[in-house]
C-alpha positions in Angstrom: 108.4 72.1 78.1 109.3 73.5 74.7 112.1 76.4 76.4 113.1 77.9 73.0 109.1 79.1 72.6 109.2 80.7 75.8 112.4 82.1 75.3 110.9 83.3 71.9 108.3 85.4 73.7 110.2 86.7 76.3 113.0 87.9 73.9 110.5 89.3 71.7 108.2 91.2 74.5 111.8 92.3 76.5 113.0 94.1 73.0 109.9 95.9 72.9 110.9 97.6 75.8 113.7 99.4 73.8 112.1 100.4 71.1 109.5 102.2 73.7 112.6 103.1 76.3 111.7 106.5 76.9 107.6 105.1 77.7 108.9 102.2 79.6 111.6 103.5 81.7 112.1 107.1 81.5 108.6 108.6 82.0 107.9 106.2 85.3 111.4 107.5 86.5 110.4 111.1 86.1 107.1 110.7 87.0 108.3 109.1 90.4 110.9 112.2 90.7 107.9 114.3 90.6 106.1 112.9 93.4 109.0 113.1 95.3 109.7 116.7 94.6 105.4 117.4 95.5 104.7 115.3 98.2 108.2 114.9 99.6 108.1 118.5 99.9 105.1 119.7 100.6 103.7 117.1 102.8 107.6 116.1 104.4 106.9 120.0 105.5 103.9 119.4 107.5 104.8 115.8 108.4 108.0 114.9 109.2 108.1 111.6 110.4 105.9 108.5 110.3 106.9 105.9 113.0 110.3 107.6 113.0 111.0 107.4 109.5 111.4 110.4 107.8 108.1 111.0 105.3 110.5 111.1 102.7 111.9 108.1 102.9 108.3 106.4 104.6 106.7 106.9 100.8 109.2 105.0 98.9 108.0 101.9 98.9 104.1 103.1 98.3 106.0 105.1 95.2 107.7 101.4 94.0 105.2 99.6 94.2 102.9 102.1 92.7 104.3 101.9 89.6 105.0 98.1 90.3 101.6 97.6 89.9 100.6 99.8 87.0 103.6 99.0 84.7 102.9 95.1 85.4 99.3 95.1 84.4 100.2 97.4 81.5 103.0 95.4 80.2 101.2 92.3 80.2 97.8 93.5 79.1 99.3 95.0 76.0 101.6 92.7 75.3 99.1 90.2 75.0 96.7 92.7 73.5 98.4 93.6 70.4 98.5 90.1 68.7 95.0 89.5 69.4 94.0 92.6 67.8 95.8 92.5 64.9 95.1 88.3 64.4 98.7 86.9 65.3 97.4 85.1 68.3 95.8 82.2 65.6 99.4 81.9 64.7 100.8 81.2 68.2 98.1 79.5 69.1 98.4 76.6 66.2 101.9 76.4 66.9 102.8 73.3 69.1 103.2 76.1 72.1 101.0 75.3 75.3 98.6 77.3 77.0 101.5 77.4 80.0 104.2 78.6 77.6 102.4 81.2 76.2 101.0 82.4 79.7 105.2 82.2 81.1 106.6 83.8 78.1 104.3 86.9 78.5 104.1 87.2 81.9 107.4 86.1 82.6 108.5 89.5 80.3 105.9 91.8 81.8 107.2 91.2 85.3 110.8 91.2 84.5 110.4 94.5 82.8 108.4 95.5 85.9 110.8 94.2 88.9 114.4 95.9 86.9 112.0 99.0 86.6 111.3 99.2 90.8 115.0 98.7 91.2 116.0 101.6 88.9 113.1 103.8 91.0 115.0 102.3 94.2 118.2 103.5 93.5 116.6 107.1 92.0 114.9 107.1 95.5 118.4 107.0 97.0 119.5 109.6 95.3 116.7 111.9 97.3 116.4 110.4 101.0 118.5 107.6 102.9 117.4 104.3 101.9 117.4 101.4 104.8 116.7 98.0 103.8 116.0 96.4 106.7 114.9 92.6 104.9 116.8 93.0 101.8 115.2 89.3 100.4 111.8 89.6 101.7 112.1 93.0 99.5 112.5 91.2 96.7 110.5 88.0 97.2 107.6 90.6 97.7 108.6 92.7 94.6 108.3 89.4 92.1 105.3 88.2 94.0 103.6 91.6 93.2 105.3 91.7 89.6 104.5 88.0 88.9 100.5 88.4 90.1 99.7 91.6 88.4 101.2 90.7 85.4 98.7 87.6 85.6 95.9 89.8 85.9 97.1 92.3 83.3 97.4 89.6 80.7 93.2 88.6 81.8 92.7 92.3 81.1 94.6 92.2 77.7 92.6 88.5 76.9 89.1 90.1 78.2 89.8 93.9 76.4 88.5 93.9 72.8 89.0 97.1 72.2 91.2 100.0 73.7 89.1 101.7 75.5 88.5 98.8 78.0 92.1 98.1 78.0 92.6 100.9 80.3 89.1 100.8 82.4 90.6 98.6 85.0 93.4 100.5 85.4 92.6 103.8 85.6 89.5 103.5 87.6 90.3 100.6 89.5 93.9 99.4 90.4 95.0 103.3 90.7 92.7 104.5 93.0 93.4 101.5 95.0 97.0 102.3 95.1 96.6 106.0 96.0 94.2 104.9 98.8 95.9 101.7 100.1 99.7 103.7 101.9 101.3 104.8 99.4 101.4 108.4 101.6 100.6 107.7 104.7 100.0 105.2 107.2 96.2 103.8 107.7 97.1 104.4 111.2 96.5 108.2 110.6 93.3 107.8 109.6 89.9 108.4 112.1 88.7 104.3 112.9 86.1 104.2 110.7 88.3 104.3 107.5 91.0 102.8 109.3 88.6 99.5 109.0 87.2 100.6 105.1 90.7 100.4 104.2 91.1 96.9 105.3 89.0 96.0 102.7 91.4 97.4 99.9 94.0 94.6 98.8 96.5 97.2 97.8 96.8 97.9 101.7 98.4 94.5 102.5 101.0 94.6 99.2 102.3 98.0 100.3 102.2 97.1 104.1 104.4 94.3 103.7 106.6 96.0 101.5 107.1 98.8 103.7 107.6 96.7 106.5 110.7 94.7 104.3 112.4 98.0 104.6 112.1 99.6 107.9 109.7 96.7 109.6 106.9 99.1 109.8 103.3 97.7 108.6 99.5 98.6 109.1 98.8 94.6 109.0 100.6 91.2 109.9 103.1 90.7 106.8 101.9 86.9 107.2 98.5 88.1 106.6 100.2 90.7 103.8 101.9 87.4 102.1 98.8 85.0 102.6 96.7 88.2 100.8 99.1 88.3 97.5 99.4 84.3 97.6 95.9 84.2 97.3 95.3 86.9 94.4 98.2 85.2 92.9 96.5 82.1 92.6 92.8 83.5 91.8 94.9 85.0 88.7 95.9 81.5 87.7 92.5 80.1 88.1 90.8 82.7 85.8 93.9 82.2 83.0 93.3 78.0 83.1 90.0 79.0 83.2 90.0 81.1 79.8 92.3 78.8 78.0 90.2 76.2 78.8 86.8 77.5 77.5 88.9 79.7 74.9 87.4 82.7 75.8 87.8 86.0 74.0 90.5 84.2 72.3 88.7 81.7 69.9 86.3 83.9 68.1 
């Protein structure tokens, strides 16, 4: 494996994050403050507790992984993006850099940025309700697992996008939605039977269930099932990327 190329991509795509600090790490953090102050308030008023954990604290993991999953998809999608649309992939691509490299470099970046990012909304969480941490290392086995496969499929969105406009389509009217309707505010336990089984069929559902359940062992599905469900997407993700270097698609035209 040729580590210094790697290394070259990571270092390159984690210094972007400073010159875009206040975009990659401020706005999420006030953004999640936000949804505490709303929904922490004026919910946590009518609720109060969600299988005896205060609503406060119950949302904190749908809130981290929230923007787990956003940030990771955007990271990657734009990182790989940019040199695409302005022609420096050709470069990196003649170079004597595999197809592996350049997918670990990128992604490796995108869901670095995105794991120290859910640990800086972790410890801003504490600042607003009691934290417990009840599987402090399935926390963050899920946390990369979630990072690692959503930066995958944010770097096929940034290979697939040829313009901006479809660089944000997935996003914004897919993996969002998702995320608001999978637990991030509630349990799917609250809702009437019907939807209770709709929900089942959102994948967000089983990254947030087993999430919560790493912190106070609370879950709407098995966290075997949560951890088979991510394996799975994870590997789908690598499937499509072999797939796409293989055939060069969207990247050899």
């Amino acid at each position: 494996m040729n580590h210094r190329a790697v290394l070259t991509i990571y270092k390159y795509e984690m210094a972007r994050t400073k010159r875009t600090l206040f975009q990659s790490v401020v706005s999420p953090v006030i953004s999640t403050c936000l949804y505490f102050v709303v929904f922490g308030s004026a919910i946590g008023s009518l609720i109060t507790e969600v299988g005896g954990v205060s609503y406060g604290a119950f949302i904190v993991p749908g809130l981290i992984m929230l923007t787990l999953l956003t940030h990771s998809v955007s990271n990657a999608s734009m990182g790989i993006f940019f040199p695409k649309f302005i022609g420096t992939i050709y470069e990196l691509l003649s170079a004597p850099v595999s197809f592996f490299e350049i997918v670990l470099g990128y992604v490796g970046a995108a869901a670095t940025k995105s794991t120290v990012l859910g640990l800086i909304i972790l410890v801003t969480a504490h600042l607003f309700v009691p934290i417990e941490i009840a599987h402090p290392v399935w926390m963050l086995m899920f946390m990369v697992l979630t990072a690692i496969t959503f930066s995958l499929l944010g770097f096929i969105i940034g290979i697939w996008a040829d313009n901006f406009e479809k660089l944000q389509i997935i996003p914004l009217l897919i993996i969002t939605p998702l995320t608001f309707l999978g637990g991030t505010f509630y349990s799917i336990d609250m809702l009437p039977p019907t939807w209770q089984t709709i929900s089942l069929f959102n994948p967000v559902v089983y990254l947030i269930s087993g999430f919560r359940w790493s912190f106070y062992e609370l879950s709407d599905v098995s966290v075997l099932i949560s951890l088979g469900a991510i394996s799975l997407f994870l590997g789908s993700c690598l499937l499509v990327i072999w797939w796409i270097f293989r055939t060069g698609y969207q990247i050899k035209r």
